[in-house]
N, C-alpha and C positions, 0 to 999 in steps of 0.2 A: 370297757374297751370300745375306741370306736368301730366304726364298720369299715376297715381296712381291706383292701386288695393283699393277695400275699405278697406280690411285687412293692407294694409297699410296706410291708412288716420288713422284708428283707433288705429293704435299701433303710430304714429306719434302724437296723440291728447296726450293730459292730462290736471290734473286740474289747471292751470296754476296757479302759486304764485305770480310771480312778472312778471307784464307788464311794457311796455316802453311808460309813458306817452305822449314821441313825437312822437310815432308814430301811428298815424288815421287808423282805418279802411276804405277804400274806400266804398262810399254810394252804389253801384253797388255789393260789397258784402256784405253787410249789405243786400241789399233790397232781393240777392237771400237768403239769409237767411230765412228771414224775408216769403220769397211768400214760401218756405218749410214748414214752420211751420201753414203758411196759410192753405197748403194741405193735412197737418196731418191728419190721420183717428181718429175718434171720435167718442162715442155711439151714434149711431141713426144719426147721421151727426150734432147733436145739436149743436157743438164745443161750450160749454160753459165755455168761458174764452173771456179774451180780452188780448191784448199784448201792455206791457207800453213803446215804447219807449223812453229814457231818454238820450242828451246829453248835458242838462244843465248841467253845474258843480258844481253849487251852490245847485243845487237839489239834483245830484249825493253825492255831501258830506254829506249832511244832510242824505243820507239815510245808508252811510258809518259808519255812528255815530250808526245807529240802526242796523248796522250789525254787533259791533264787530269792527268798522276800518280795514276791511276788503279791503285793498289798491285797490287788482284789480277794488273794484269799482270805484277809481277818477281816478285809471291811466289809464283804459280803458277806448275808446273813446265814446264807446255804453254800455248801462247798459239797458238790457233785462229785464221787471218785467210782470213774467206771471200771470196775477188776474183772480181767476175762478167768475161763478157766486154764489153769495152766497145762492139761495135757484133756484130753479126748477119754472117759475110761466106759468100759461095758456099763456100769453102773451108774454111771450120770444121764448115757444113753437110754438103760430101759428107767430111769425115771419119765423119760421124755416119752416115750413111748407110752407111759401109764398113766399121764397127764392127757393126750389122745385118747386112751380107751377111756377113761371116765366121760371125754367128750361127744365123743362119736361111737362110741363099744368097739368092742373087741374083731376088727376088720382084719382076716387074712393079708390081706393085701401090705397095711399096718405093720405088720411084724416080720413080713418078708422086706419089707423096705427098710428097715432102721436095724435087721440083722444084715443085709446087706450092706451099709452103713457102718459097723462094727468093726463088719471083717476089714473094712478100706481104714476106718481111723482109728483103732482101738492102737495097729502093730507100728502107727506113723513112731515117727523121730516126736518128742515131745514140744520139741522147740515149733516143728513144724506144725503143730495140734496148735501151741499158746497162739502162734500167729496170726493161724488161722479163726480161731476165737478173736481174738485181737480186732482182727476187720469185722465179723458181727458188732463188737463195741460198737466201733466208729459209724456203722451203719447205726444206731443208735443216738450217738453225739449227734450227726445230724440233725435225727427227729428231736433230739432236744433244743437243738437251737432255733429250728423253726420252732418251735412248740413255745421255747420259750420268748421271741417274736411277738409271737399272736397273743402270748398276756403281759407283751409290752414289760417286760422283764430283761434287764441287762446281764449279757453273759459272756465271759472271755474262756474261752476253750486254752486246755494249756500241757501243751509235752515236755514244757523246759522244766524236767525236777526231776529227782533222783529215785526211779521207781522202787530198789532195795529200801530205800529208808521210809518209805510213805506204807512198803507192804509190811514194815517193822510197826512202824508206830500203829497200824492199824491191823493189825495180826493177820493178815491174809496170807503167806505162808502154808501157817499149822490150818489153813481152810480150803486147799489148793487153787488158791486167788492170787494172781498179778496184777498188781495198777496197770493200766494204758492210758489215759489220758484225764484230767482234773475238768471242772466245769462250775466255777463261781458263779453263785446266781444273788444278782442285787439291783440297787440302782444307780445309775449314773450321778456323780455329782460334776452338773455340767460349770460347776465355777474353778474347776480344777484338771478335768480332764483336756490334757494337751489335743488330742484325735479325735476329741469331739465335732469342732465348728470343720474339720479338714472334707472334703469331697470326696466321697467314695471312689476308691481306685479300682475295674476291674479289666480285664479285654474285651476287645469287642466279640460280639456273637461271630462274625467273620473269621478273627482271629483263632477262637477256641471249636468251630463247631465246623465239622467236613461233615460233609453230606455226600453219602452214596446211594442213588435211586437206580 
């Protein structure tokens, strides 16, 4: 990698169109990926999601199909699918909570906080709970695309696809897991992709950022 600015990792990303099906991501940048997203900040540290990695190809098409044929997915060597959890339960809660005490011991303070926690998310609406996991995700997808940025890795972030059939092909159902959003990781083949040679389009700082001092 060079010695890049993040401002320019980020103006060097886009959403990639067309990758180069011969050419692999190396597992070593895959995996820092991968331990980025691991380290994402999360509500309450819950991190309620799980991350699908997919480089079966037979799988990856099948899920191509439910996206639209959405190429990046077969020609990318990695297909990211981030599955939140679909409702909030006591028991996924003191998992989390006992991941904590192996870290730090067993803190009063620790237990009063995440039964407090309980009592607000266990009784929510379910949908309201998946949602709410759903944005942990994304907070996530973020640090993936920066992350994958910085190892100079091309990635197209992607919602157009049929989340029943991606959580079918991929049994997340019977694991109380929903797809939220797909995350192709490969590399650009710049003799084909149309969005390549185009100028990054964003607003201006002006435009997007109010300031109250």
């Amino acid at each position: 990698m060079t010695n890049k600015t993040l401002s320019d990792q980020l103006n060097w990303r886009y959403a990639t169109k067309k990758m180069d099906p011969t050419k692999p991501v190396p597992q070593d940048k895959v995996d820092a990926i991968i331990e980025a997203i691991r380290l994402a900040p999360t509500s309450s540290g819950t991190q309620p999601f799980e991350l699908i990695l997919v480089t079966n190809q037979d799988v990856k098409t099948k899920i191509c199909k439910a996206a639209g044929d959405q190429a990046q997915i077969t020609d990318g060597s990695h297909l990211l699918v981030f599955a939140a959890w679909d409702t909030y339960t006591a028991e996924r809660i003191d998992d989390v909570v006992q991941l904590n005490v192996e870290a730090r011991g067993d803190l009063p303070m620790l237990n009063a906080y995440y039964d407090n926690l309980k009592s607000n998310y266990v009784p929510r609406d379910a949908e309201v709970n998946y949602a709410h996991a759903a944005r942990q995700a994304y907070i996530a997808l973020g640090i993936a695309l920066v992350a994958a940025a910085e190892q100079e890795v091309d990635s197209t972030p992607m919602e157009g696809f049929d989340p029943s059939k991606v959580d079918e092909i991929l049994g997340l159902t019977a694991r109380g897991l929903r797809s939220v959003v797909l995350l192709p990781l490969g590399y650009r083949d710049p003799a084909a992709d149309w969005l390549l040679p185009m100028k990054k389009v964003r607003k201006s700082r002006d435009t997007i950022v109010t300031l109250v001092d």
